[in-house]
C-alpha positions as CSV (number, residue, x, y, z in Angstrom):
1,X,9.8,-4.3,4.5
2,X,8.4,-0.6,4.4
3,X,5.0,-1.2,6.4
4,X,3.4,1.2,8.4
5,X,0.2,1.5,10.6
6,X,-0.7,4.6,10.9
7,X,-4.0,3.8,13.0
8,X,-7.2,1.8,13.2
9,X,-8.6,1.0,9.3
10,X,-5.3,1.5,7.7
11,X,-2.0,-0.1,5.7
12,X,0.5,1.4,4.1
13,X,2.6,-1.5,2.4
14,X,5.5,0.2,0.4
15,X,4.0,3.3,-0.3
16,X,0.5,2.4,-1.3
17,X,-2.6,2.4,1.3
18,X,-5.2,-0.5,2.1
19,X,-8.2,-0.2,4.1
20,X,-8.5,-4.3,4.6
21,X,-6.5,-6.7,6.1
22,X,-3.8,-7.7,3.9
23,X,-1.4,-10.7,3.1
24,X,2.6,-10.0,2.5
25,X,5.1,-12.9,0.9
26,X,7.9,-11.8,-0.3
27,X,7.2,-10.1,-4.0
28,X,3.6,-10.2,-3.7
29,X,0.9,-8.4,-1.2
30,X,-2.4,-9.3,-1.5
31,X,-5.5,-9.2,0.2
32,X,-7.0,-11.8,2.9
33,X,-9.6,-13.5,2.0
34,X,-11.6,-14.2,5.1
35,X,-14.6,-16.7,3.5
36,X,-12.8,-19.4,4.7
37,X,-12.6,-18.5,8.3
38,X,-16.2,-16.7,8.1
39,X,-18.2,-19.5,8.8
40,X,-16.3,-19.7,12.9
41,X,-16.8,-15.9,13.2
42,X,-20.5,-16.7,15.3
43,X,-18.0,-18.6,18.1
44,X,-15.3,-15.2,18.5
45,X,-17.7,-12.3,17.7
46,X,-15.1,-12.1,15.2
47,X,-14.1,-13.9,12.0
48,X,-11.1,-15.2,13.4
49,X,-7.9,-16.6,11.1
50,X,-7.6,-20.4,10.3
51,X,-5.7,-22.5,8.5
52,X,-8.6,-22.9,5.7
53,X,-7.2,-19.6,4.2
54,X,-4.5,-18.8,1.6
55,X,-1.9,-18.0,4.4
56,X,1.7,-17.2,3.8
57,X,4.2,-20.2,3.9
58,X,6.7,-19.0,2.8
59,X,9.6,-17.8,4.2
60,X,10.9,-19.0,7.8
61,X,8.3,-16.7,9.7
62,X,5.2,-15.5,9.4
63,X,4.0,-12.0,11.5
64,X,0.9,-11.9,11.9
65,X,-0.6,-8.1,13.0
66,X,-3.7,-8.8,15.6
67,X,-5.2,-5.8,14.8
68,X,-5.2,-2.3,17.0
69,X,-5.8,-3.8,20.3
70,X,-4.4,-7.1,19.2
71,X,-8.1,-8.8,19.2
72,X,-7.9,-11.1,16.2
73,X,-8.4,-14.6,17.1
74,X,-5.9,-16.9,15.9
75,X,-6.8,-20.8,16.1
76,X,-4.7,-23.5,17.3
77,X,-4.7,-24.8,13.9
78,X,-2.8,-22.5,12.8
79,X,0.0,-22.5,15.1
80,X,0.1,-26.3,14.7
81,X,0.4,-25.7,10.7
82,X,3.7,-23.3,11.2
83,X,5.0,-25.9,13.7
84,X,4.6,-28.4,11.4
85,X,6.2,-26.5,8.6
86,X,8.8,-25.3,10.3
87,X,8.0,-21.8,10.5
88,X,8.4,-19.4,13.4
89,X,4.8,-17.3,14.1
90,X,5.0,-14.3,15.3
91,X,1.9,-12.8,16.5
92,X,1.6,-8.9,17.8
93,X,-0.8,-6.3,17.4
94,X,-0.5,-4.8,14.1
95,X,1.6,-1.5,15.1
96,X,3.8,-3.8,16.7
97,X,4.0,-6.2,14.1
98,X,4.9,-3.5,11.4
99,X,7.9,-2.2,13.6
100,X,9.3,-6.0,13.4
101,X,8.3,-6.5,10.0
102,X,10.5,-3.0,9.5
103,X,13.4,-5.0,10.4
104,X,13.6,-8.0,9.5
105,X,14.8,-9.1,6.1
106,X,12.0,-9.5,3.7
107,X,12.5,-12.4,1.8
108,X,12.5,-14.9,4.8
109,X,9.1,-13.1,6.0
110,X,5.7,-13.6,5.5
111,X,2.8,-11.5,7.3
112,X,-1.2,-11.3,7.8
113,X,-2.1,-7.8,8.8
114,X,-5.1,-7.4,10.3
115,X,-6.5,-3.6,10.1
116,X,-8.9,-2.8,12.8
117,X,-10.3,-3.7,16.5
């Protein structure tokens, strides 16, 4: 997958630059939708990702970028969903996450991207 971080407030997802967090399954990037997760952002300080969002399923793993300094919450819910399904979750701030995501075979990966803090 050709992702790259360049630095706080920015994706580059096969050529072509986002300024928001951003969903990846294989053939289609989109972006997150947060309005699910909004309504627990008063507990974290921070609209944090649950499992009431469109996430990725498919694939075997899903990467999911924490942001610059890696400060996205991720809920317990969501962990138990992958374990459930089966699916390995990966979770790394967002430079890190694109260096994996750079090698690793796209079609079995999924990702959430998370742009800033």
């Amino acid at each position: 997958m050709d992702v790259e971080y360049p630095g706080f407030g920015l994706i580059v997802i096969n050529g072509q630059r986002f300024d928001r967090d951003m969903v990846v399954e294989p053939g289609k990037i989109r972006p997150r939708k947060k309005g699910p997760s909004k309504v627990r952002r008063g507990e974290y300080g921070h609209t944090p990702l649950t499992a009431a969002e469109d996430l990725p399923w498919s694939g075997s793993r899903l990467v999911i970028g924490t942001g610059a300094s890696g400060r996205l919450p991720i809920l317990p819910e969501v962990e138990d969903e992958a374990k459930a399904r089966g699916i390995e979750l990966i979770a790394l701030p967002t430079s890190e996450a694109c260096e994996l995501l750079r090698s690793l075979e796209g079609d079995q990966v999924s990702a959430v991207l998370h742009v800033t803090c």
